[in-house]
C-alpha positions in Angstrom: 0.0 0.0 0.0 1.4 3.3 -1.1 1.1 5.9 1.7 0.7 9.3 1.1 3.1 12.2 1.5 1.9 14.2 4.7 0.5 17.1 2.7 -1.5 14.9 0.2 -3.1 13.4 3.0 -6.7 14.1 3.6 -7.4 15.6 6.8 -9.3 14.2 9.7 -12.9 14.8 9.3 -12.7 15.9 13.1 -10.2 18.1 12.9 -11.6 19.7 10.2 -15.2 20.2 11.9 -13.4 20.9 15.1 -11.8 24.1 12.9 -15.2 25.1 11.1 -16.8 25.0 14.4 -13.4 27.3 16.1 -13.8 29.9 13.3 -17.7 30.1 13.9 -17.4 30.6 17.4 -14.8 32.9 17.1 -17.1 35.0 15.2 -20.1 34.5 17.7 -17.1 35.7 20.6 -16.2 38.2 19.4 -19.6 39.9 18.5 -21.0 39.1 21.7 -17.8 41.0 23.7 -18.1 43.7 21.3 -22.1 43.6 22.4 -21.0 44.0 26.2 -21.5 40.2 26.9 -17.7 39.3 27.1 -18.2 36.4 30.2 -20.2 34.4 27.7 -17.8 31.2 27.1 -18.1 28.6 24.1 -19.5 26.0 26.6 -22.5 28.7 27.3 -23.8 28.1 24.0 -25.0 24.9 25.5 -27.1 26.1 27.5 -28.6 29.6 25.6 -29.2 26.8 22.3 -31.7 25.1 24.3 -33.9 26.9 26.9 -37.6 27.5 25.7 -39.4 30.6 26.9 -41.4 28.1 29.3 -38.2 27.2 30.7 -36.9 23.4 30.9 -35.4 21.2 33.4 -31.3 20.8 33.8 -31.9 16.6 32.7 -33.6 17.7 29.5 -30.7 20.9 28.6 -28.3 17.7 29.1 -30.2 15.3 26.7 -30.8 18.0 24.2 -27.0 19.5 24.5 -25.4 16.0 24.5 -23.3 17.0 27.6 -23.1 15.3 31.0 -25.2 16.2 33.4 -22.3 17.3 36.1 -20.9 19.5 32.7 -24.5 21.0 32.3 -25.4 22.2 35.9 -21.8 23.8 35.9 -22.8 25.9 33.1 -26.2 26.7 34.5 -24.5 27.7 37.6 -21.9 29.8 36.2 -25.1 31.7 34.0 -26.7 32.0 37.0 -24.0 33.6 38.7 -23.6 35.9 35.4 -27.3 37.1 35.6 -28.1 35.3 32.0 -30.5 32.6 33.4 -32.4 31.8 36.7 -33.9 28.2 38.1 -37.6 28.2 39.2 -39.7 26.0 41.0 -41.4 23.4 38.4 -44.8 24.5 38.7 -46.1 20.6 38.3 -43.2 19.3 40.4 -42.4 21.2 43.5 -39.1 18.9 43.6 -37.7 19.9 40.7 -36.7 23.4 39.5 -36.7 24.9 35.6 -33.6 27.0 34.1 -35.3 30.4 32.1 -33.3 33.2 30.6 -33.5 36.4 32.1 -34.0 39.8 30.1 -29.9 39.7 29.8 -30.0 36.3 28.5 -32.5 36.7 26.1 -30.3 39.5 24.3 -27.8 36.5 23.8 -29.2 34.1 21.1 -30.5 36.8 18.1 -27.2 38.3 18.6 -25.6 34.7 18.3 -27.5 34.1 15.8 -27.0 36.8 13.7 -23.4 36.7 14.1 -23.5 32.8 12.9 -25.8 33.6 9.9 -23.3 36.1 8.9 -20.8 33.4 9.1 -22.6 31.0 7.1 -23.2 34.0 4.3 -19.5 34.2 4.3 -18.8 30.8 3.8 -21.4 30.6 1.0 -19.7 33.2 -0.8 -16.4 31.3 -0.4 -17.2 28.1 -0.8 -20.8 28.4 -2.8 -24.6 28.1 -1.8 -24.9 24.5 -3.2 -22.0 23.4 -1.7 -22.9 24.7 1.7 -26.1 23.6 1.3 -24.8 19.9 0.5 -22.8 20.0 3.7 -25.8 21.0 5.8 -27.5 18.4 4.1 -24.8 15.8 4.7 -24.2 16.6 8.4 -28.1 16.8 9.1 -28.5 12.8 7.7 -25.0 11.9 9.9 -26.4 13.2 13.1 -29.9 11.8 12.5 -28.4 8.4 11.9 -26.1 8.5 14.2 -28.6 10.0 16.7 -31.2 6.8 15.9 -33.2 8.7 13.2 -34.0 11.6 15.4 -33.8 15.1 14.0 -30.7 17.1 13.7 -30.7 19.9 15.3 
């Protein structure tokens, strides 16, 4: 077998989504510190992706993030501490408290968001709509397969 010189190899796929997803949230960073919101870490995103305006419970954030639950309530807590989300009673389950955004935390995701469809704009124009569009595609199918059919995010 005839092995490849080190530049001629391909790249990890991981590495190379691990560098996409760097250069996104790079973006996101930096907008959001230029916003005023410059204690918002990477691992935040976790958290602000998934809470509902009716608020949700730390289990389901882990389950829907795809984080442990010990890696979840760290980031609650350090939001919580930030003034970006607060736990409530469960109003059918006195035992059991939901995570909601406060006003400050709901400034976070259409400013995310906007930074990240700027991004993707970006990359279009680089890389081309269809192609972009075929890797949306592709990664969508991967994570519903690999997630047993369910929706992609």
């Amino acid at each position: 077998m005839t092995q490849l010189p080190p530049r001629a190899r391909p790249q990890s796929l991981g590495v190379l989504l691990r560098l996409a997803h760097q250069h996104f949230a790079s973006a996101v960073d930096e907008a959001l510190g230029q916003a005023g919101f410059g204690d918002i870490r990477p691992h935040h995103a976790n958290v602000f992706s998934f809470v509902p305006p009716e608020g949700i419970p730390v289990s389901e954030l882990t389950l829907k993030a795809g984080v442990r639950k010990q890696t979840m309530a760290q980031a609650v807590e350090e939001l919580e501490r930030l003034g970006y989300v607060e736990r409530r009673a469960h109003p059918n389950d006195k035992r059991s408290r939901l995570v909601f955004l406060t006003e400050r935390g709901t400034k976070i995701r259409p400013l995310a968001m906007a930074t990240g469809e700027g991004v993707e704009r970006s990359w279009a124009q680089r890389l081309g709509e269809g192609e972009l569009e075929a890797l949306r595609a592709g990664l969508q199918a991967l994570l519903g397969k690999v997630h047993g059919g369910e929706g992609a995010c």
